[in-house]
C-alpha positions as CSV (number, residue, x, y, z in Angstrom):
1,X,-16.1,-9.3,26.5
2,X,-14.1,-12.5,27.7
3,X,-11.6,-13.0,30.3
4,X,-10.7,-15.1,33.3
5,X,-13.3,-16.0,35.8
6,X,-14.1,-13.0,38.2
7,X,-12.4,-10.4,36.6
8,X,-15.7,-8.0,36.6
9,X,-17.1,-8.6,33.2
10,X,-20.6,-9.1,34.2
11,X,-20.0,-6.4,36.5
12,X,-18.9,-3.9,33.9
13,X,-21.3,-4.9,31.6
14,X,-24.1,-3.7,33.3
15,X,-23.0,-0.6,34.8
16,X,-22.1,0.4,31.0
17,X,-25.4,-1.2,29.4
18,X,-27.8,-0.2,32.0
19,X,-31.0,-0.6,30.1
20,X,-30.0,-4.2,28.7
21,X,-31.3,-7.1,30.0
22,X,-29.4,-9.9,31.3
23,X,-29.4,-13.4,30.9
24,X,-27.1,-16.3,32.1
25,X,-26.5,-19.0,29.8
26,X,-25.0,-21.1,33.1
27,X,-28.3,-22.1,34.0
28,X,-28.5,-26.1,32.2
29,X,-32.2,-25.9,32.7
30,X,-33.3,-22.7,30.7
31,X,-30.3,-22.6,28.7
32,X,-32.1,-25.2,26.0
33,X,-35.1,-23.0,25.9
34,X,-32.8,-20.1,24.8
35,X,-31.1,-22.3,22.6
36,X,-34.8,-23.0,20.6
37,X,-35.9,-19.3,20.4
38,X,-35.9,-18.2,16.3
39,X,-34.7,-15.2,15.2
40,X,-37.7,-13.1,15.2
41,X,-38.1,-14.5,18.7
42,X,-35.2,-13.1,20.0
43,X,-35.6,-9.1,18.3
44,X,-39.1,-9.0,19.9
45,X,-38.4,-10.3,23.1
46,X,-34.4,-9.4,23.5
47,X,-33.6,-6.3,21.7
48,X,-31.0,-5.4,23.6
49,X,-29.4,-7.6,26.2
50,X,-26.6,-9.0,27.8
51,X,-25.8,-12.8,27.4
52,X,-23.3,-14.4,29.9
53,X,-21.3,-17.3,29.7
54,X,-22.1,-17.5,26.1
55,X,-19.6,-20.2,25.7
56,X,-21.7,-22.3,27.5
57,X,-24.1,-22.9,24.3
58,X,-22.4,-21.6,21.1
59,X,-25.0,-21.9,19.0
60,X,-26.8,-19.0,20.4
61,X,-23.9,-17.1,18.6
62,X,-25.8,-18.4,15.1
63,X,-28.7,-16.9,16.8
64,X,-27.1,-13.5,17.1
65,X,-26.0,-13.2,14.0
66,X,-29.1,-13.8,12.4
67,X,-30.9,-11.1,14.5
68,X,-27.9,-8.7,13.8
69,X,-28.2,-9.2,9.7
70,X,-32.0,-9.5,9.4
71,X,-32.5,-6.1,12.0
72,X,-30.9,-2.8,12.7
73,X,-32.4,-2.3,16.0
74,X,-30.7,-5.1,18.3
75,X,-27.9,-4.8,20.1
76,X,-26.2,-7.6,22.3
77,X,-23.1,-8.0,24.6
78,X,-21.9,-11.8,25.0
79,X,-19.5,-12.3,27.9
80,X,-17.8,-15.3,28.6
81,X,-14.5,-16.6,30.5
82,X,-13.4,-19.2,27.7
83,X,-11.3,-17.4,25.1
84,X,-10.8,-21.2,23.1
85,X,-14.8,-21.8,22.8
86,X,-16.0,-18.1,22.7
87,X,-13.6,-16.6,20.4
88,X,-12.7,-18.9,18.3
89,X,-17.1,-19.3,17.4
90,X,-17.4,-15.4,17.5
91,X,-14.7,-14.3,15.1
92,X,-16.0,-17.2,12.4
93,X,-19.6,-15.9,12.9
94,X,-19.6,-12.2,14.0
95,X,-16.5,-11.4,11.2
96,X,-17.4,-7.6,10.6
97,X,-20.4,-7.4,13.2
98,X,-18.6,-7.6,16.7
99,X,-15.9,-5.3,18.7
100,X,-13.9,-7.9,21.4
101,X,-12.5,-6.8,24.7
102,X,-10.3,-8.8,26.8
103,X,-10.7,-8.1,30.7
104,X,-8.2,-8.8,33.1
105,X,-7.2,-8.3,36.7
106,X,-6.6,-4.9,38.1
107,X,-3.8,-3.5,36.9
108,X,-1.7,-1.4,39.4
109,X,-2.7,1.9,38.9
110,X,-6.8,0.3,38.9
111,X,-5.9,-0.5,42.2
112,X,-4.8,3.0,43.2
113,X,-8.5,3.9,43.0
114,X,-11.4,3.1,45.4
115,X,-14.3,4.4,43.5
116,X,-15.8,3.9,39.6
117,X,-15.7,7.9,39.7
118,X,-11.9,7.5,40.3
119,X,-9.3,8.6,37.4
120,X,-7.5,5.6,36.4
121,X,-4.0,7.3,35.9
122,X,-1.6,6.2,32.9
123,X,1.4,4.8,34.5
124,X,5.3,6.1,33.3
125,X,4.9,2.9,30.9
126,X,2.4,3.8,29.3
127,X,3.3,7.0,28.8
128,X,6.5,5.7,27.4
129,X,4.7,3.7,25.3
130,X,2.7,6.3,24.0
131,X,5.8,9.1,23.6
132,X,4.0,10.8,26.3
133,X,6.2,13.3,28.5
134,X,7.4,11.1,31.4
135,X,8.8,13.8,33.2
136,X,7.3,11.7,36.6
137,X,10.9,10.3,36.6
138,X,11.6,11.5,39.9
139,X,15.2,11.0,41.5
140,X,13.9,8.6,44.3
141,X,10.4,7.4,44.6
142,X,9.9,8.4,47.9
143,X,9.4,11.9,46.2
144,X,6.5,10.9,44.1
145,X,3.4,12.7,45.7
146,X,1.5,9.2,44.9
147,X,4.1,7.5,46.7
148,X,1.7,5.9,49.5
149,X,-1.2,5.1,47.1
150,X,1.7,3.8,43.9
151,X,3.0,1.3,47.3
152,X,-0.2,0.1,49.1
153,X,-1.3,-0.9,45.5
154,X,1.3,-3.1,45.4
155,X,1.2,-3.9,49.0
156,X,-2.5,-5.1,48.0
157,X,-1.0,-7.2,45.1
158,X,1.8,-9.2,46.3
159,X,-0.3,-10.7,49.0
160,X,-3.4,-11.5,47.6
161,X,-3.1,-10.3,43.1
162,X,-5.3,-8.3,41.0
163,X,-9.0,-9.9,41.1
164,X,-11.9,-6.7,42.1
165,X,-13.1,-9.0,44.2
166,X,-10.9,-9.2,46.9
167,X,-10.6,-4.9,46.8
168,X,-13.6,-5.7,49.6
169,X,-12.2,-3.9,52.5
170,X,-14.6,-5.8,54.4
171,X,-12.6,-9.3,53.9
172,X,-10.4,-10.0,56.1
173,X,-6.7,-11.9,55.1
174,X,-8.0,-15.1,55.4
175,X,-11.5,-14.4,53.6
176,X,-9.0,-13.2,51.4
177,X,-6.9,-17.1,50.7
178,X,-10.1,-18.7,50.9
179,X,-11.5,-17.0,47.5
180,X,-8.3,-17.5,46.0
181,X,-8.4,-21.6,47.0
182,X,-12.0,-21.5,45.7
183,X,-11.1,-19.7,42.7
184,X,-8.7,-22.4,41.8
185,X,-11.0,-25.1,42.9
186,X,-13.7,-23.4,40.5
187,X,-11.2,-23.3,37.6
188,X,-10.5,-26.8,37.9
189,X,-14.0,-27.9,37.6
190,X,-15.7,-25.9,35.2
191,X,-13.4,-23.8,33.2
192,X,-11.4,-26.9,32.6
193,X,-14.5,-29.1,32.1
194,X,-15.4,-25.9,29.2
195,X,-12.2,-26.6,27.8
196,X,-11.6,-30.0,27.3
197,X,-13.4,-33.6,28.0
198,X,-11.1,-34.7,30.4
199,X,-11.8,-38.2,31.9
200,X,-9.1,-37.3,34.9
201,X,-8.1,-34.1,36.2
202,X,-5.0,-35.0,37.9
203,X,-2.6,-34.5,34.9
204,X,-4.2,-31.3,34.5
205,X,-3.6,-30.6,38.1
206,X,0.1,-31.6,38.0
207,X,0.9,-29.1,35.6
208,X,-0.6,-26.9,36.8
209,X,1.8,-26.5,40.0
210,X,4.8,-27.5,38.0
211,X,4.1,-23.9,35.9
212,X,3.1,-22.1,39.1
213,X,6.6,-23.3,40.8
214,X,8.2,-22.4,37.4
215,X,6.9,-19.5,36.7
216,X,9.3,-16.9,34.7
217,X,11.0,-20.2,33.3
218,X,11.2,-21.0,29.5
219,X,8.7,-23.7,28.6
220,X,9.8,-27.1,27.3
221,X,7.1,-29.4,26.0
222,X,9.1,-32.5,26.5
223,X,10.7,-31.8,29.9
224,X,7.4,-30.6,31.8
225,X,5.5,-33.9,30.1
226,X,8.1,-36.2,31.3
227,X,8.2,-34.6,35.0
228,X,4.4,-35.2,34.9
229,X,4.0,-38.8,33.0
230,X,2.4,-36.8,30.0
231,X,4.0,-36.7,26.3
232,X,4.9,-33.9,24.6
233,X,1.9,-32.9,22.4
234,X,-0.4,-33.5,25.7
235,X,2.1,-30.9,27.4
236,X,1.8,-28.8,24.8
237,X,-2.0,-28.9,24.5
238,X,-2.6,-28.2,28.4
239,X,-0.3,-25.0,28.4
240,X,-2.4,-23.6,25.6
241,X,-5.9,-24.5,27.4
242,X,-4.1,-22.6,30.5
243,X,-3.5,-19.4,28.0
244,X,-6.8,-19.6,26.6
245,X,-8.5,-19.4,29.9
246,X,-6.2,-16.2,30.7
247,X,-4.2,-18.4,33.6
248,X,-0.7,-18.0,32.1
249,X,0.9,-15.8,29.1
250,X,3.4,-17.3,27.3
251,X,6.0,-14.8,26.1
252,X,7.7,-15.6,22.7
253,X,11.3,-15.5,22.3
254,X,12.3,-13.1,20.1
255,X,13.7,-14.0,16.9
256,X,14.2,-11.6,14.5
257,X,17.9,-11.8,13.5
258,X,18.4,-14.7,11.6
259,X,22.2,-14.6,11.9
260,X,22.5,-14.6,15.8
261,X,22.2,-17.6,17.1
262,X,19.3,-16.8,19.7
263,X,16.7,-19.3,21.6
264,X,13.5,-19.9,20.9
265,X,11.7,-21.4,23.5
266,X,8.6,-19.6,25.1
267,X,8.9,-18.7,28.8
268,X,5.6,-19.1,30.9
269,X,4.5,-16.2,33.4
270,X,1.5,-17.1,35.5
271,X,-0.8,-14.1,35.4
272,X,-2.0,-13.5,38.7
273,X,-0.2,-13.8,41.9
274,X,-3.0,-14.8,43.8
275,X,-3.7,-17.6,42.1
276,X,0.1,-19.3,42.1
277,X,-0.3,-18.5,45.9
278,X,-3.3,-20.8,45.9
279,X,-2.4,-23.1,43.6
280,X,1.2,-23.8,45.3
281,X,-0.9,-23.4,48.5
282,X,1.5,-20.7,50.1
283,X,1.8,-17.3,51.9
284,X,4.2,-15.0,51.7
285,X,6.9,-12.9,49.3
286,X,7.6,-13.5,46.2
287,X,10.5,-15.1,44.7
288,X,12.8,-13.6,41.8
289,X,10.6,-15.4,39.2
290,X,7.5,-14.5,41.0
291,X,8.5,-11.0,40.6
292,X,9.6,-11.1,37.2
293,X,5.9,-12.5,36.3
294,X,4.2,-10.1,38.4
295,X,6.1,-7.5,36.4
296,X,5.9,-8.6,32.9
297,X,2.1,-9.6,33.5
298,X,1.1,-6.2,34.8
299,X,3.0,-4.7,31.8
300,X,1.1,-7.0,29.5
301,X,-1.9,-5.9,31.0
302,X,-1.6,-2.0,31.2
303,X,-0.8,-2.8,27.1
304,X,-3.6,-5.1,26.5
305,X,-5.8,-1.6,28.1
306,X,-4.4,1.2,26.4
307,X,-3.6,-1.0,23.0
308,X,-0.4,1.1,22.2
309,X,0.9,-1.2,18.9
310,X,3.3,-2.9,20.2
311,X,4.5,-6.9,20.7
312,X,6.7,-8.1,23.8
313,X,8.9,-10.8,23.6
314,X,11.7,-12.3,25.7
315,X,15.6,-12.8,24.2
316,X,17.9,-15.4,25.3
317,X,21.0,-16.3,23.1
318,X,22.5,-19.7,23.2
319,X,26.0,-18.0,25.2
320,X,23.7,-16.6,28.1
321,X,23.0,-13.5,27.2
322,X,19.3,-12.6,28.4
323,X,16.7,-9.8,28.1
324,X,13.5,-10.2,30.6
325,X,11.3,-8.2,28.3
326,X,11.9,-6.7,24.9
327,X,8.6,-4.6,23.4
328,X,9.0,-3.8,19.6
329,X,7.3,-0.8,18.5
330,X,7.0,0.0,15.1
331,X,10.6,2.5,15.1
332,X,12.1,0.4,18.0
333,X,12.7,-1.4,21.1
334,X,12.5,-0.8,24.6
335,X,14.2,-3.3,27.0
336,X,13.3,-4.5,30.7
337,X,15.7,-6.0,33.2
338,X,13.7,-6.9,35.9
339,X,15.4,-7.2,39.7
340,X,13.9,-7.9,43.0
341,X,17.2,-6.3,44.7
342,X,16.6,-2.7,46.9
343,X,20.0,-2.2,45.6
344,X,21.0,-1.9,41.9
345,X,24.2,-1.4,40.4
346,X,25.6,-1.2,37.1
347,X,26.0,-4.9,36.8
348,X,22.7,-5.7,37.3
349,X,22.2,-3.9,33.6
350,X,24.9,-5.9,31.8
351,X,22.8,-7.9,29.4
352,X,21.3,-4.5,28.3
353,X,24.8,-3.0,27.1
354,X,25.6,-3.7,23.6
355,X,21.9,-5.7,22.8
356,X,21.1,-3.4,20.1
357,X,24.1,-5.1,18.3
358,X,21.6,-8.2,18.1
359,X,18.2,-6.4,16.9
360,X,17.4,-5.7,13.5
361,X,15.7,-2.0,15.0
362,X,17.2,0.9,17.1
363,X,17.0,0.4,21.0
364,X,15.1,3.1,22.3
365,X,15.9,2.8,25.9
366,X,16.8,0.4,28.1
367,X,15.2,0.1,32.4
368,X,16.2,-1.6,35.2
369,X,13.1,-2.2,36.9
370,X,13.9,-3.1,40.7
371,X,12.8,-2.3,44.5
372,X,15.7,0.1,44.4
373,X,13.8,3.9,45.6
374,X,16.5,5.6,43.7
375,X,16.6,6.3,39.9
376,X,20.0,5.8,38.5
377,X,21.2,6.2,35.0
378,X,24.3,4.0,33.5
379,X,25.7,3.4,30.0
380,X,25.3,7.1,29.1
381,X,22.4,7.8,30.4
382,X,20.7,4.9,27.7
383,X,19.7,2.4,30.7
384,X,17.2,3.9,33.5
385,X,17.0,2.2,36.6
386,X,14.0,2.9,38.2
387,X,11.4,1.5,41.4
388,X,9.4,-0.5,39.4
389,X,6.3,0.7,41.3
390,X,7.4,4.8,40.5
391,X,7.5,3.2,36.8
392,X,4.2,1.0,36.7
393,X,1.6,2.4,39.5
């Protein structure tokens, strides 16, 4: 299990393995002594047990796979918050031996529930996704029955993001900003230190708030390492130590059309809103871009879950024409306009009329995704416009 710092691994790990043991490999004094037990050592004295922060010495991962091929019997579950170090050593050693989960941050409809016993409820996109009936399509989203707990979730979110943590009802607001400026001070000095040797931090740091205040932007190596003093390939390299340790996805253009002339150039959505609050140091709403991240992360997220078979990408072509979020499925596309407005017309879907000229697969519908309560329908009935909370929650 990897993902971002705090995002409940450990946590989740030994509710589900109950009768494992559990041992922290963050501790620099016994971690040696771990590192020296054989083999035979570790099926008689750890059969079954839980190792966290397993990136932290990855030659234990040698260790595991030794056990696992010599013995029948052992079982273990390595946790650890640096996808680079952890899976890169786990899918070279473990090949055939080892099932790998990715945990994020609450997704929306997680953060509808208040219990473990609580039914985590498939949201209209995933039900979409999986050809589901999505007959939840309700003319306004006031008339959903979930309509309180679909907008406190979010209510929850665009203050303070997805991380279990800060669910605590006894936090107040400002308990609240202080994890998320510790979290980000955490980051910094160990994940980062995991990552990569640096001898100074403040480059690092720099680009760090210049894809926080860019968020929802397309990503260009040479601009963002000018902006900062850094050079292109050093750009490059820090944006893909900031995926790796789950802080930002970077969305592909799509290119599949080799005779339209389309971009592509990557755009960067940081993952949790929390954490560009912190890093940017701010309170308050979100921005158009800051929405559009919010909502193409939490759609990345509910996928990531439910693992439907399906790639998202963004389309730009060189004339202007742009699509937020395209997700190719194997008979198809779906495509995502994504506005902040209360109030959606039929411009606002303009750059979803005629796309399916460009793909090289049918469109299977289009959404306007928006803070507008009421569902609309335009071009035919082929573009749904709908409150994106009614649609993700």
């Amino acid at each position: 299990m990897t993902g971002a710092r705090q995002t409940g691994k450990t946590t989740l790990a030994r509710k589900i393995f109950g009768d494992y043991e559990y041992i922290s490999i963050e501790d620099p004094v016994l971690r040696p002594s771990y590192a020296a037990l054989s083999a035979k050592q570790w099926r008689s004295m750890y059969p079954k047990v839980i190792l966290d922060e397993v990136q932290k010495e990855p030659s234990l991962i040698e260790s595991i796979k030794s056990v696992y091929d010599q013995w029948e019997e052992p079982r273990y579950v390595l946790l650890g918050s640096s996808q680079l170090l952890l899976l890169q050593k786990v899918k070279e050693s473990l090949a055939g031996r080892v099932s790998i989960y990715e945990i994020f941050p609450l997704t929306l409809p997680e953060l509808s529930t208040h219990s473990w016993d609580d039914e985590v409820k498939k949201s209209l996109f995933i039900q979409l996704l999986l050809e589901e009936d999505m007959s939840e399509i309700l003319p306004s989203f006031l008339l959903h029955p979930a309509h309180t707990e679909k907008q406190a979730a979010w209510n929850h979110y665009q203050k303070f993001g997805g991380f279990p943590a800060l669910c605590d009802e006894s936090l107040n607001d400002e308990e609240r900003y202080s994890w998320l400026s510790n979290y980000v001070r955490t980051y910094l000095e160990r994940d980062v230190r995991d990552l990569a040797n640096f001898r100074e931090l403040e480059p690092f740091i720099k680009l760090q708030k210049l894809f926080a205040a860019n968020t929802s932007s397309l990503f260009n190596a040479s601009n963002s390492g000018k902006r900062i003093g850094l050079s292109s390939k050093t750009a490059q390299k820090y944006l893909q130590y900031f995926e790796m340790s789950y802080q930002l996805l970077v969305l592909p253009a799509w290119s599949g059309n080799l005779n339209k002339r389309l971009s592509k150039m990557s755009k960067i959505h940081f993952m949790d809103f929390g954490v560009l609050q912190a890093v940017l140091q701010k309170k308050g709403g979100m921005t158009g871009n800051e929405f559009e991240s919010a909502l193409v992360t939490e759609m990345y997220k509910q996928m990531k879950y439910y693992d439907p078979r399906a790639e998202m990408f963004h389309l730009r072509t060189h004339d202007g024409k742009e699509v937020d979020l395209l997700i190719e499925v194997e008979d198809g596309f779906y495509a995502f306009e994504i506005k902040q407005s209360e109030k959606v017309t039929e411009s606002d879907a303009r750059h979803l009329f005629d796309l399916e000229k460009l793909l090289n697969k049918p469109l299977k519908k289009s959404f306007v995704l928006s803070a507008d309560l009421r569902t609309q329908y335009f071009n035919d009935g082929r573009i749904v416009a709908v409150h994106f909370a009614m649609f993700l929650g």
